[in-house]
N, C-alpha and C positions, 0 to 999 in steps of 0.2 A: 504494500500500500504506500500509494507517495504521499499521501497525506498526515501533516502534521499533526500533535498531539491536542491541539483545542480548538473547540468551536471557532474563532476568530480565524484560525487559521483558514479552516473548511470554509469560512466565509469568502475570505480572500479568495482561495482555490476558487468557489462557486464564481465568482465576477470574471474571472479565468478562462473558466470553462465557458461560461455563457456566451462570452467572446468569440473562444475560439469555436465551438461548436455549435452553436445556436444560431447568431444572427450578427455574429461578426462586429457589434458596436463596442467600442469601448467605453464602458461604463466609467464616468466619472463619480466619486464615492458620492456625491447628494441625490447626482441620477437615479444610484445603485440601492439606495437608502430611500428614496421617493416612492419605490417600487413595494416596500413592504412596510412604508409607515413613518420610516423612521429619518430626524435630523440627521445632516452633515456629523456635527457632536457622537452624535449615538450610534450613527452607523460607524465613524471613524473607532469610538470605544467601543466597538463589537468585535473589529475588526482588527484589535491592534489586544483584544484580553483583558481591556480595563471596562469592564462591563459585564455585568451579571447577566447570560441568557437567560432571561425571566422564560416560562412557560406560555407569557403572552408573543414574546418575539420569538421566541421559537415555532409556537403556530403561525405569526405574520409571514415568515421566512417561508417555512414548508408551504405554506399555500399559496406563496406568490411566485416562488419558482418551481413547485411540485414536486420537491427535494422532501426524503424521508428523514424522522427528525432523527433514526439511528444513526444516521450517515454527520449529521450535523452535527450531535452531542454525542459520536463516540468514535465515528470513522468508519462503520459500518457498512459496507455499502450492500446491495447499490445505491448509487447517489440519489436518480428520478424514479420515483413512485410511477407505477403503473396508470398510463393516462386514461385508462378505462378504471380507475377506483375514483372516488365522487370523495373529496374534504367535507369535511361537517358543514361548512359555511354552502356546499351546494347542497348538500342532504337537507336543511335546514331549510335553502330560499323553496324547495321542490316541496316540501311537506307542508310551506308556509302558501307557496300558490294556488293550494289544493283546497283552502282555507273558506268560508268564507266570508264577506268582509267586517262584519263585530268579531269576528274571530279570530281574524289580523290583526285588528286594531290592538284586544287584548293580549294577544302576544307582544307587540310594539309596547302598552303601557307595562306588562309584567318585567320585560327585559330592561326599557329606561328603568325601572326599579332595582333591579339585580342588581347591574350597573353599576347605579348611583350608589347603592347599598357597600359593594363591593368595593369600589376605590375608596369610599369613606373609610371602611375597616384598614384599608390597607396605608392612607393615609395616616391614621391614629398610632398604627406599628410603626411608621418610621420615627413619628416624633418621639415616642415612646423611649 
């Protein structure tokens, strides 16, 4: 395996690949960063090991380039996830289309609730 020992690495290598196998653009790091969410800042500390791969950017990442998250937090490969397997977030919009519309709705107001609920909790740990 020519891949290095942490995530950050596998990161880099991904902007690499993507380049040279994909679609040939060189990704400039806020381009490369824009793609799954995240700042210049954050994608650079993803990229360089000074940055916690939270469980949120590790889902951003695998579903924006279709990369399995084994390959990304531990060098696993293979790298692309099978393009006939469906990410949560299509499982999701496809069971939410099927819906319907007070139905939707409540899913939209339960999930703004999660959400909100969620980053509060996780806000309070950090001051903590």
């Amino acid at each position: 395996m020519d891949y290095q020992d942490k995530p950050g690495d596998r990161l880099k290598k991904l902007r690499q690949i993507l380049r040279r196998e994909r679609d040939g653009r060189k990704y400039t790091q806020t381009e490369f960063g824009e793609l799954f969410g995240a700042s210049l800042t954050t994608e650079f500390n993803l990229e360089n090991n000074n940055a916690i791969f939270t469980p949120a950017w590790v889902r951003a990442i695998c579903d924006a380039f279709n990369v399995h998250e084994e390959w990304l937090l531990n060098g696993t490969e293979p790298i692309f996830r099978d393009t006939t397997e469906k990410t949560g977030v299509e499982r999701i919009n496809e069971l939410y289309r099927e819906l319907p519309p007070e139905m939707q709705d409540f899913i939209v107001d339960i999930t703004e609730r999660l959400h909100k609920a969620y980053f509060s909790l996780n806000q309070k740990k950090e001051v903590i």
